[in-house]
C-alpha positions in Angstrom: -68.6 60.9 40.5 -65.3 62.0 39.4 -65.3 63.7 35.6 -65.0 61.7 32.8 -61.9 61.4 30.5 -61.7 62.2 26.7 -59.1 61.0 23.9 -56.9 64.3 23.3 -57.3 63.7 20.0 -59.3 61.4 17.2 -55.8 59.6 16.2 -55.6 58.9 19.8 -58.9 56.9 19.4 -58.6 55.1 16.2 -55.4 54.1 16.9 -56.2 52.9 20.1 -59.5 51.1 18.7 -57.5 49.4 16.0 -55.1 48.8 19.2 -57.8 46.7 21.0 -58.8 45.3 17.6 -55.2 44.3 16.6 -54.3 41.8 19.5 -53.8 38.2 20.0 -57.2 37.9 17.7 -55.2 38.1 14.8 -51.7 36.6 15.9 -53.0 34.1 17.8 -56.6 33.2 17.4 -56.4 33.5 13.6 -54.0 31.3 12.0 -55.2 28.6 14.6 -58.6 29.2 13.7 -57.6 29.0 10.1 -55.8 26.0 10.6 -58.3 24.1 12.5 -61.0 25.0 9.8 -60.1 24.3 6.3 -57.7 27.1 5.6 -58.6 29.5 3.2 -62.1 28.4 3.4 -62.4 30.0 6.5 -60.6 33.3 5.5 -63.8 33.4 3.1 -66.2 33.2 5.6 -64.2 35.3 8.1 -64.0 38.1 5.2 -67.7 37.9 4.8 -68.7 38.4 8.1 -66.5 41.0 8.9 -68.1 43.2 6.1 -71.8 41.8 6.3 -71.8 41.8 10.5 -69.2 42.9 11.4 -68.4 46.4 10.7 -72.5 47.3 10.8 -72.7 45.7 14.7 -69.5 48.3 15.0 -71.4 51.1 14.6 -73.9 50.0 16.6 -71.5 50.0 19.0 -70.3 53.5 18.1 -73.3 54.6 17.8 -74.4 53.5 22.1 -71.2 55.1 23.5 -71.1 58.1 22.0 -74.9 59.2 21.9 -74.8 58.5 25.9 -71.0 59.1 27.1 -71.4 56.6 30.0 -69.8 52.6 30.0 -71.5 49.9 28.8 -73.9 49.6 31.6 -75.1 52.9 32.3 -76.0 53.7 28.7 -78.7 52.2 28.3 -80.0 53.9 31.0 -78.9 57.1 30.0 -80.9 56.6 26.5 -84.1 55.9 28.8 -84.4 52.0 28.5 -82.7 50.6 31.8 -84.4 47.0 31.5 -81.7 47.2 28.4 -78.8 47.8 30.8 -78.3 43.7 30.6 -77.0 43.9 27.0 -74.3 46.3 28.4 -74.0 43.5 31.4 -73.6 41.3 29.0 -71.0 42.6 27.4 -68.7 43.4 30.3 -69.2 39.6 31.6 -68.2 38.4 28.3 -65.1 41.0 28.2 -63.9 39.7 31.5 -64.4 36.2 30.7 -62.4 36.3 27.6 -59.6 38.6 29.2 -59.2 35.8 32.4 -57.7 33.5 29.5 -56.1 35.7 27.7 -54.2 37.1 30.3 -52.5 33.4 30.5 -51.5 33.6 26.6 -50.1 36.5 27.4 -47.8 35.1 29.6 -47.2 32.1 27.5 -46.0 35.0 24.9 -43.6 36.4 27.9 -42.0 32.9 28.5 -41.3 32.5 24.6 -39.3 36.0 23.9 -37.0 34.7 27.1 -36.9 31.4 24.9 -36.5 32.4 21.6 -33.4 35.1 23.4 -32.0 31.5 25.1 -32.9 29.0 22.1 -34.8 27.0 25.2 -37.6 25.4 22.7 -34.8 24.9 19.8 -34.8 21.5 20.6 -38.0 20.3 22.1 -40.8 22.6 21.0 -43.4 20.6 21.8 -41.6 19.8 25.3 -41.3 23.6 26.1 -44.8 24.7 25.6 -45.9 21.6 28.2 -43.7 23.3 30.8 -44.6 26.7 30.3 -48.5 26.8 29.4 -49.7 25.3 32.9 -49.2 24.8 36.0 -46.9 26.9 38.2 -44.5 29.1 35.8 -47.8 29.7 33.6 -49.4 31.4 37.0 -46.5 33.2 37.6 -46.3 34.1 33.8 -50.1 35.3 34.0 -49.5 37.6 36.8 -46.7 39.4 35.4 -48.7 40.0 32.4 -51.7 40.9 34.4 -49.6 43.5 36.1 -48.4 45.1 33.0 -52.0 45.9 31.5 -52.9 47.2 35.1 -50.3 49.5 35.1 -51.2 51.1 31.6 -54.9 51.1 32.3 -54.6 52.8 35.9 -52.5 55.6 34.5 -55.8 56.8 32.3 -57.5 57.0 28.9 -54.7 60.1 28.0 -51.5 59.2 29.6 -52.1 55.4 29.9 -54.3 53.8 27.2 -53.7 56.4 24.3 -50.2 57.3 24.3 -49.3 53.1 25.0 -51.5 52.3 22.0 -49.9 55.2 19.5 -46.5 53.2 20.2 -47.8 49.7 20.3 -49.8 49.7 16.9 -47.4 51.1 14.6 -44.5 49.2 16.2 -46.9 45.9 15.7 -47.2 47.4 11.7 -43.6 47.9 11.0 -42.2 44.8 12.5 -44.5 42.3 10.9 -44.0 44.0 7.4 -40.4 43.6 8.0 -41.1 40.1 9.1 -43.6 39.2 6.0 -40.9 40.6 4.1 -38.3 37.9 5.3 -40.9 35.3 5.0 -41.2 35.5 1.5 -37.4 34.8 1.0 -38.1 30.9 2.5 -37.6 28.2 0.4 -41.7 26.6 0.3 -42.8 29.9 1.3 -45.2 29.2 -1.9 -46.9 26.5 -0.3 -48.2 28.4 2.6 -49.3 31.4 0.5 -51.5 28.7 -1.6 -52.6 27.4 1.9 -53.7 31.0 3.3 -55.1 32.4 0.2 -56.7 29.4 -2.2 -59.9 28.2 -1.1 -61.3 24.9 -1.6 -64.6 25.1 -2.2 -65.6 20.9 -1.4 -63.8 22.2 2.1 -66.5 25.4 2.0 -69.8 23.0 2.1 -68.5 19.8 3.7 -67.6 22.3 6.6 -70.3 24.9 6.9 -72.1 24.2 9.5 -68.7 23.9 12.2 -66.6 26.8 10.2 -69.5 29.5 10.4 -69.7 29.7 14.4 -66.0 30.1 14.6 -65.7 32.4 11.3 -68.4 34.9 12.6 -66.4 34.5 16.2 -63.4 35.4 14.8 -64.8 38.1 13.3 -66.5 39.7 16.7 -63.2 38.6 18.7 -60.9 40.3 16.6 -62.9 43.4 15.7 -63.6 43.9 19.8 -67.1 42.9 19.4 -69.7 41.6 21.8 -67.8 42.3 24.8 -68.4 46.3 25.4 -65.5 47.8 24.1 -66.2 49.8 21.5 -69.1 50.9 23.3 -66.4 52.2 26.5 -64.0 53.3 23.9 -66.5 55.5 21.3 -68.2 57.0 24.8 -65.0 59.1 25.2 -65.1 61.0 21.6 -66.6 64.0 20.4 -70.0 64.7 18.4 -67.7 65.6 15.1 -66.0 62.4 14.5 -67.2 60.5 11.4 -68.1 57.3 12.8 -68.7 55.4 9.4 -65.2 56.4 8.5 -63.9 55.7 11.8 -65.5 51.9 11.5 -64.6 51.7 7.6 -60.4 52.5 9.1 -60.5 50.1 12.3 -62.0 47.4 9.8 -59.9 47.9 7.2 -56.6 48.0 9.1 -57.4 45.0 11.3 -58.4 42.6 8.5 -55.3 44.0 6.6 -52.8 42.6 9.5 -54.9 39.6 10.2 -54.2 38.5 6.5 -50.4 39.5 7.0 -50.4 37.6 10.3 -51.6 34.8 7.9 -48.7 35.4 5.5 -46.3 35.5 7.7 -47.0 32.6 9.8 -48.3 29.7 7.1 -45.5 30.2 5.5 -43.1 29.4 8.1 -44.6 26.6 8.4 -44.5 25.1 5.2 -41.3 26.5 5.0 -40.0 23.8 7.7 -42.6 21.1 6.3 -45.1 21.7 9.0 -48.4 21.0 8.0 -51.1 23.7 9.6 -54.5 20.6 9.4 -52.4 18.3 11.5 -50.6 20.6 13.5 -53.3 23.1 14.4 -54.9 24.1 17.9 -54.4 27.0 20.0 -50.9 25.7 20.4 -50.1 26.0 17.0 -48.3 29.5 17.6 -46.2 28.4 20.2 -45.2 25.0 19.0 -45.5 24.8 15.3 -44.5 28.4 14.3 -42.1 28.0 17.3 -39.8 24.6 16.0 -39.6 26.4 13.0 -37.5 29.1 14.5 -35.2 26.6 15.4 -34.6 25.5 12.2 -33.9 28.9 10.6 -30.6 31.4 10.5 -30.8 33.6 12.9 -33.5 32.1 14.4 -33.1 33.5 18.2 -33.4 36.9 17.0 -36.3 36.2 14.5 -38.2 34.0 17.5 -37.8 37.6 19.8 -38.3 40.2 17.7 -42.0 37.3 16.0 -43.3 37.1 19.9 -42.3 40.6 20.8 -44.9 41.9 18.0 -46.7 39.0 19.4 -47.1 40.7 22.9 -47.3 43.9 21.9 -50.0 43.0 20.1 -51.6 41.0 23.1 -51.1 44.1 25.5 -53.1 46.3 23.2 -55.8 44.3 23.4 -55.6 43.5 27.0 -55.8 46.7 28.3 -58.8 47.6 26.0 -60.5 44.7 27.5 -59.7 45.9 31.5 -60.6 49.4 30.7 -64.6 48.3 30.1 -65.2 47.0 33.6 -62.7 50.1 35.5 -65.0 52.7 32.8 -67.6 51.2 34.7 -66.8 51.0 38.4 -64.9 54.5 37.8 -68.4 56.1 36.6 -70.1 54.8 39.3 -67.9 54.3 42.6 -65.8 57.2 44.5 -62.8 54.8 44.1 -59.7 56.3 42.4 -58.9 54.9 38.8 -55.5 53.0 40.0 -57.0 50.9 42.7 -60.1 50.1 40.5 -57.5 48.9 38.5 -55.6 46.6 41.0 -58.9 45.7 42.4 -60.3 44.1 39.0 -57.2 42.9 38.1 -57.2 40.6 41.4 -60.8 39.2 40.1 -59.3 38.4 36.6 -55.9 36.5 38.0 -58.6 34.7 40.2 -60.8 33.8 37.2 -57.8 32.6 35.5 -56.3 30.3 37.5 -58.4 27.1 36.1 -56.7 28.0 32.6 -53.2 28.9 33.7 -53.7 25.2 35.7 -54.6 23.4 32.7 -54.8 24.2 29.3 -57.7 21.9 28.5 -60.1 24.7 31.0 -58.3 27.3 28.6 -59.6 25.7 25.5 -63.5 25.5 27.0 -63.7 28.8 28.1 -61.9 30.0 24.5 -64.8 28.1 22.7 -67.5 29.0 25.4 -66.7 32.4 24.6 -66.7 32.3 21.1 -69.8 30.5 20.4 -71.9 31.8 23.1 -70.8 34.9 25.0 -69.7 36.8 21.5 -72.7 36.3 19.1 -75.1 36.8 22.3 -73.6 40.1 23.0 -73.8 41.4 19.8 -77.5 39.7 19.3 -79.0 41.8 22.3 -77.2 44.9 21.1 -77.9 45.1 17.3 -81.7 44.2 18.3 -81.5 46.8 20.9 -79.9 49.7 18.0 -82.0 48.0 15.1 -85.5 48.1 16.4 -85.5 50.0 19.6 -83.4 52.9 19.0 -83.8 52.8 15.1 -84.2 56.2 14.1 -82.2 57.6 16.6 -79.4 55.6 15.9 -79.5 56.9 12.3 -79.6 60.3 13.6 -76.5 59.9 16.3 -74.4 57.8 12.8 -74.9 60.8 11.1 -73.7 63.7 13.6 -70.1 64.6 12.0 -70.5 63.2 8.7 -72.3 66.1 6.7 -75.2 63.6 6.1 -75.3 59.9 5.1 -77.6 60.0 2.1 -78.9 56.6 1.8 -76.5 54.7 4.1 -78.1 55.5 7.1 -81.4 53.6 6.4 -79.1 51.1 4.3 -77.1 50.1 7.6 -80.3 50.1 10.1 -82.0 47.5 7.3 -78.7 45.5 7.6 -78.9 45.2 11.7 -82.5 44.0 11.3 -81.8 41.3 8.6 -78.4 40.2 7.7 -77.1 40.9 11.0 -79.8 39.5 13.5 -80.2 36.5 10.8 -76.8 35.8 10.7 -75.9 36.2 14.6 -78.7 34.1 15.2 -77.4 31.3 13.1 -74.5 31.4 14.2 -75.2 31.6 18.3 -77.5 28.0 17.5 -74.5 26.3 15.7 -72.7 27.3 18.7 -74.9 26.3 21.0 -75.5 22.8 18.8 -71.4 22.6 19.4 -71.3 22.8 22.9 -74.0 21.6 24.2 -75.8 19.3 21.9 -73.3 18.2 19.4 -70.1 15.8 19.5 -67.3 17.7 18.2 -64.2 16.1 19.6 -62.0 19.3 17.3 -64.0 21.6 19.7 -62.7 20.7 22.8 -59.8 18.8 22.0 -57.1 20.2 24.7 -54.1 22.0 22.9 
């Protein structure tokens, strides 16, 4: 087994944590998610569950990788429970699953900066986003992307993933500041801030039992939750970093530019008298936001520079995402990091093809993967930390922080009750959705 990597330095993980978290979760999958479910009512319930599940199943996360300094599979071996090594499974099944999709947004994103540089969907927004989201040009569009986030991740955790992600994260920062700036100068800009950030409460309980599932998804997808990332990405740091801090930073900075993503596209919207309710899907970003572009000054440049954060964002993420199953095979398997990466890479475009065919394949395996991959994950870990490793867990949480006082017990209560009580509920209201249910929004094509 060839020796393991490190980060050369704690920025170089955090930023390249809040890299993973930072992708097309919150540029993408959040103001359609929004949009689709009630608006700021589901902001509410994405805010809770970021705080009350989310950031406590983080550490859990944290708390796997580092302890054992293996991938997701292995470490539960390595901590002496190897009939556990199926959450870690788990995890990387879901990881791939999700990145097979995502992989074909990612090209749709590629296609849109040549557009917005050429005006292409000026005119016929809707008409563009048929052409380019399936069939042909979205494979091609998918493979080019593909090839990009193999690239980075075959050149290592040092010179590939961390010195990608210290340029990607703080470019995605500075340009949709700029960008949120400018969006506030739009006539009905006002509208879409009321939208975002006013909750209607009727919306809140009519809604509740649809909006949870995809709130606490949202929440897991956009924090890099469930699908063995942070477990891969925390086994390559050092016994003194502060994990609760770490967690408390990744949170913090993620939820901060999911809100801005939220300012800066509801307001575009309103601003061309698009309404998000009727307009909504995972399509939303690429046809709504989109035709608005086309009716703005300077709107080519403003379309480029919006879907240039957009992919930067998207390639963050992706490579994150590929890095959990190379970890793995590269722990494992005398095969050299660069053809690992090629290798999987191969699988992914394979698994991929049904949704760069057909968008309607895209939208099942987006809600498959939000409703039951994610909160099963994340179940089978926090029960694993919470009641299985327990004490231990509190011991590895508090290696680097000087001592945790009462937080420690505090945050192992919280993975036994609010977080298994609240993944649960949420993995049967999914399960009801997809399997049980009718919900014609759920798997309404884009």
């Amino acid at each position: 087994m060839s020796q393991r990597e490190t980060w050369a330095t704690r920025v170089g993980f955090l930023v390249a944590a809040i890299g993973s978290a930072v992708g097309l979760g919150n540029l993408w999958q959040f103001p359609f998610k929004t949009a689709g479910n009630g608006g700021a009512a589901f902001v509410v319930f994405y805010l809770v569950a970021v705080l009350l599940i989310g950031f406590p199943a983080m550490l859990a996360e944290f708390v796997v990788g580092r302890r054992t300094h293996r991938n997701a599979v292995d470490a539960f071996e390595e901590l002496g429970h190897r009939s556990w090594r199926i959450i870690g499974a788990v995890g990387l099944l879901t990881g791939f699953w999700i990145l097979s999709y995502y992989n074909v947004v990612g090209g749709w994103v590629l296609r849109y900066i040549l557009g917005s540089a050429t005006g292409s969907y000026f005119g016929n927004a809707e008409g563009y986003f048929v052409a380019v989201s399936a069939g042909p040009e979205a494979v091609l569009a998918q493979g080019v992307f593909l090839a990009i986030v193999v690239g980075i991740v075959a050149l290592g955790i040092e010179d590939g993933i961390e010195k990608a992600t210290k340029v990607m994260v703080p470019s995605i920062v500075v340009l949709m500041l700029g960008l949120a700036a400018w969006v506030a100068t739009l006539d009905g800009a006002g509208a879409g801030y009321s939208y975002f950030l006013s909750p209607d409460l009727s919306t809140i309980t009519a809604n509740a039992g649809t909006v949870i599932p995809f709130a606490v998804g949202q929440a897991f997808f956009t924090l890099s939750l469930g699908m063995a990332i942070m477990i891969t990405y925390s086994s390559y740091i050092g016994e003194d970093d502060n994990l609760p801090v770490d967690g408390g930073v990744i949170v913090v900075t993620n939820t901060l530019i999911g809100v801005l993503a939220g300012l800066i596209v509801f307001p575009i919207l309103f601003a061309n008298g698009i309404d998000p309710a009727l307009e909504g899907g995972a399509s939303a970003l690429f046809i709504a936001v989109a035709s608005g572009f086309g009716a703005l000054p300077f709107g080519r440049v403003i379309g480029v520079v919006f879907f240039g954060v957009v992919l930067i964002a998207a390639l963050s993420s992706a490579i994150s995402l590929l890095e959990v199953t190379v970890a793995y095979a590269n722990d494992n398997y005398g095969i050299s990091r660069p053809k690992l990466a090629v290798g999987v890479g191969l699988g992914l475009f394979a698994l991929g093809l049904p949704s760069a065919w057909d968008t309607a394949w895209l939208t099942w395996f987006d809600n498959f993967a939000y409703q039951i991959f994610l909160p099963l994950s994340v179940l089978l870990l926090v029960l694993f930390v919470g009641w299985v490793l327990a004490d231990d867990a509190v011991a590895e949480l508090r290696q680097g922080t000087g001592g945790l006082g009462a937080f420690g017990p505090l945050w192992l209560w919280a993975l036994r009750t609010v977080v298994v009580l609240g993944v649960l509920a949420t993995l049967a209201l999914g399960f009801d959705t997809m399997f049980l249910g009718e919900s014609p929004a759920a798997f309404a094509p884009f």
